[in-house]
C-alpha positions, 0 to 999 in steps of 0.5 A: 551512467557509463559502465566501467571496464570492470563492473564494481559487482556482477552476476555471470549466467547465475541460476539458483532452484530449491529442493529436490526432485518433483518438488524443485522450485525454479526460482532464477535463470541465466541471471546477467547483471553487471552494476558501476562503481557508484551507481545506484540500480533498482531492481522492480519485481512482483512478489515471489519473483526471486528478488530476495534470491536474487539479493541473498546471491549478491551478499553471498548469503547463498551459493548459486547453483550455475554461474558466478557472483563477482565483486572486482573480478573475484569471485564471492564466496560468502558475506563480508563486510564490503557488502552491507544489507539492510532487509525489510525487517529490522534484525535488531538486538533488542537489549541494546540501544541505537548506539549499541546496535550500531557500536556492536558493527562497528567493534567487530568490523574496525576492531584495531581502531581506537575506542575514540574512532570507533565512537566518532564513526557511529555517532556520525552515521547515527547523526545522518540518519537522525537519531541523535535524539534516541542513542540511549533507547532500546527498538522496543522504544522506536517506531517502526520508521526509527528502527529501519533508520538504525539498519541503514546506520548500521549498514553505512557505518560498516564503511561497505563498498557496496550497500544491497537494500532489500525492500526496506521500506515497504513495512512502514506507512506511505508518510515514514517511507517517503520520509526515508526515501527522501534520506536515502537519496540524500544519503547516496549523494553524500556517500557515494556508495554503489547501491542495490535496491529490491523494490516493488515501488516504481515511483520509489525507484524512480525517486532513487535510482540511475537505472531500473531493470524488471526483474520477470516473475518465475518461474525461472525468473529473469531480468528485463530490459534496463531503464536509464533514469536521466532526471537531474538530481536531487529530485523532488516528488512534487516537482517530478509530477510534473516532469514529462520524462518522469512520466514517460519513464513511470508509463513505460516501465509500469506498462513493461511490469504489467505486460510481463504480470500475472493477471486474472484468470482468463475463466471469467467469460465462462463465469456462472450466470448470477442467478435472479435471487432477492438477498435480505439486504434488498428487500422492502423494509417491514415495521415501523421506521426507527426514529432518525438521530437529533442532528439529522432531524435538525436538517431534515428540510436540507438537500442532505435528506435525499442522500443515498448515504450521509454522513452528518456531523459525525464525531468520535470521542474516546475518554482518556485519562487527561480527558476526552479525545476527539479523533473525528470532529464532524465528519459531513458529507453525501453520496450518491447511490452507486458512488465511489468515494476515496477517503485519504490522509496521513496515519492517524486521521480517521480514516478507518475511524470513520469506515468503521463507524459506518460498518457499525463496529465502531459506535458514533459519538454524535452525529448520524449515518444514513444509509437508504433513509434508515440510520446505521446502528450496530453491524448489518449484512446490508454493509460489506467490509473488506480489510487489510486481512481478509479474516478467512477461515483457514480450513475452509476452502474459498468456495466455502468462506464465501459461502458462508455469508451467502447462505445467510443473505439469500435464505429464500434461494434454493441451494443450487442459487446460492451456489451460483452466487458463491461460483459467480463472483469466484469466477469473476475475481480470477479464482475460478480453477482455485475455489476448491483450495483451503485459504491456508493454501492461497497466496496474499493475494489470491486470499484478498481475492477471496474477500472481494468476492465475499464482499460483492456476493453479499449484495451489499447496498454500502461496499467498504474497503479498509485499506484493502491493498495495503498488505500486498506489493504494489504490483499484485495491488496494481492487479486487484484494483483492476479485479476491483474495478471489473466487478465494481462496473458489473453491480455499481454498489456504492462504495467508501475506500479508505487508501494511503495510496495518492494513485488508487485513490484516483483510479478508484473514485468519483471524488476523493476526500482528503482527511486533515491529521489528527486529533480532530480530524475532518474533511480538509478538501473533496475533489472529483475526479471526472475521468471516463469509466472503465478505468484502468491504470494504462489508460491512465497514466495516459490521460492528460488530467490524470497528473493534474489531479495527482499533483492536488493529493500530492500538494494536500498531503504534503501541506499537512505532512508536518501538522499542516493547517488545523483547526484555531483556537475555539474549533473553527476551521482554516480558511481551506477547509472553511472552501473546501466545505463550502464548495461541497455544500453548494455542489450539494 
């Protein structure tokens, strides 16, 4: 986009720092951006690298300390209503309804309007978001989703000049965002408006905007070079995956991102050796053998037999007042030791359902899982997990929440061993200089480091990762996955991943499962993803297979993002799943 004579809103050589004295944090230096009448800018940073400062700047919400924030020339003094913000959190009043939320910006900016006008004008930015079904409901009523949608018509229906978005999607699950993504595009084009998004969602910002600029994490952060987006619009995500431009826009920028990140500590090639000790989860079985379940022993003269892990026919039901309700309906599949599987779909297909069965957390209803010839019952150190939340002691520092497993694992090996043990896998996530720190005292990410490291210090012979991304922006999510990776390839424990995440998913596995919706949800398809080891997300985005098989999860999600194909009249499956299932059992 041509930049006009003069920029709709600006930033001159802004800087902003808080506190004082030792304590001073640097957080933005010598800041210049200049943004179009019209033109819709992204601005892709890491977490704590200033972009909500930088978005506080602009609805004057904060003064900055050096240079100047201007809107048509003048200089920005406060907010005002030419400025409309959505932020990631919602910010509703939660006695009112969507129309009062609404009506309640719309009365105090268009008070000299007449009642009528004011009512046409929101049920007008009510209608475009799609909440015309839910004027009468309170947020306490609404999805998460169904609540950011009342921000951004609360936003629009102030009639701003200027619409400044703060992350306003990365609270909501994958399917909500996309859908959202989808109705600001169409929202931008209607509107007209110049918009400011804060991301931290390089697809999302490729999907949306007309330029993207990096904001440089800080200290003293600063913006990176700008990155036209030349693809023609309305841009469909499915078609882009195709588009050679967007995936040399996507390379670029993610390579740029990456180059400028904060990765791993450097310390790793002065890790702890990891000592020859025998953890319990290893050693030979003593006792009898108990009996395997009913269904396995039906199958016992199958190829299922000689997996390292099965899954056979596993169902969970849960009893409901209008009667039982099946989530997982038959569940089946094999692994390989030291395989790595993803598990994908929509929220509420099962996925952690079936992780958390085969944790033992979580009692199955029929149906067996197998795990090196004994069936799993109940939780056991011989299977890791690792969530969302890393569940740390808070006073204990990282060092000794590892520990704590360990010295339960290996109580045959002295305590110096054990320490090893502890120190070795530390060093190998990148927290060699910041084991002593109490995990109150670590960042998101640097606490999910912390879990990955108890998890892999177990020795586990199943690795199970619950979404363990999905609390965290993309780009420190980017980080860990290589951290991931790099201690995966050292012990190939074999591994279940359950992930919204379409590129994780590739990046990570051997095959990937996809999951149908739920209720009764099951295995829809499983692809195998041959891609040379070790992986990583630069070498990826380079390889020619790799939007090939992206386009297969895209396509799959996509065909069951409105209910898709699901199980007929008496429980038989489609004709997809009926191949999917059949191309598993024949590669079995």
């Amino acid at each position: 986009m041509t930049m006009a004579t003069s920029p709709m809103i600006e930033l001159a050589n802004v800087s902003k720092a808080y506190g004082e004295g030792p304590g001073r944090a640097e957080i933005l230096d010598g800041i210049d951006l200049k943004v179009a009448e019209g033109e819709f800018v992204a601005i892709v940073g890491f977490s704590g690298s200033g972009k909500t400062t930088l978005i506080s700047l602009l609805a004057g919400l904060i003064r900055p300390d050096a240079g100047q924030v201007l809107m048509r020339g003048a200089q920005v003094t406060g907010p005002g209503p030419e400025r409309g913000l959505v932020f990631q959190s919602y910010s509703l009043m939660p006695w009112l309804t969507v129309r009062g939320n609404v009506a309640l910006a719309v009365d105090t900016v268009f008070a000299r309007e007449t009642k009528a006008c004011r009512k046409a004008r929101v049920d007008r930015y009510i209608d475009m978001v799609g909440l015309a079904h839910a004027v009468d409901r309170k947020p306490a009523e609404l999805s998460g989703g169904m609540r950011q949608r009342v921000s951004v018509a609360r936003a629009l229906a102030m009639s701003p000049e200027i619409l400044l978005l703060d992350e306003p999607l990365s609270a909501l699950d994958a399917l909500t965002r996309a859908k959202l993504q989808d109705e600001f595009a169409a929202i931008s084009q209607v509107e007209k408006k110049t918009i400011i998004l804060i991301t931290n969602d390089v697809d999302e910002a490729i999907l949306l905007a007309d330029r993207i600029i990096p904001l440089d994490p800080g200290p003293k952060a600063s913006l990176g070079p700008s990155f036209p987006v030349e693809l023609p619009r309305p841009r469909d995500r499915s078609a882009m995956n195709a588009n050679d431009e967007f995936k040399r826009l996507r390379r670029e920028i993610t390579g740029y991102l990456m180059d400028r990140g904060r990765h791993a500590s450097a310390d790793t090639d002065a890790a702890v050796c990891l000592p020859n000790v025998v953890p319990i989860t290893q050693k030979s079985a003593k006792g009898p053998m108990p009996e395997l379940p009913a269904a396995y022993r039906r199958a016992a003269q199958s190829a299922i037999g000689r997996g390292y892990v099965e899954f056979f026919e596993v169902t969970k039901t849960y009893p409901t007042p209008k009667g039982p309700l099946t989530v997982v309906d038959g569940f089946d599949m094999k692994m390989e030791k030291g395989e790595f599987v993803s598990l994908i779909g929509h929220s509420g297909c099962g996925k952690s359902t079936v992780l958390s069965m085969a944790a033992g957390l979580n009692d199955i209803s029929s149906g067996g899982i197998i795990l090196d010839g004994r069936e799993v019952s109940g939780a056991g150190p011989e299977r890791a997990v690792v969530f969302q939340s890393p569940s740390l002691m808070p006073w204990l520092t990282a060092r000794e929440n590892v520990a704590l497993g360990v010295d339960r694992v290996y109580p045959d090996a002295t305590p110096a061993e054990r320490r090893d043990v502890v120190e070795h896998y530390l060093h190998r996530v990148g927290l060699g200089d910041s084991m002593h720190r109490r995990a109150e005292d670590l960042s998101n990410g640097m606490k999910q480091r912390v879990g990955i490291a108890r998890a892999f210090a177990l020795s586990p012979k199943l690795l199970l990762l619950d979404e363990p991304f999905g609390m965290l922006d993309s780009l420190t999510r980017w980080e860990l996955q290589d951290v991931l990776m790099d201690v995966w390839k050292r012990t190939q424990v074999t591994t279940v991943c359950v992930t919204h995440d379409v590129d994780e998913a590739i990046l990570l596995a051997d095959r990937v499962v996809m999951m149908t919706n739920g209720p009764m949800a099951r295995i829809g398809k499983i692809m195998k993803v041959d891609l040379p080891r070790p992986r990583t997300r630069k070498a990826l985005l380079e390889h020619p297979d790799y939007y090939l098989y992206r386009e297969q999860l895209l396509s799959f999600l996509e065909e069951y993002e409105k209910g898709g194909p699901g199980p007929q009249a008496g429980g038989a499956e489609t004709t997809a799943d009926d191949k999917a299932a059949g191309a598993e059992r024949e590669a079995a």
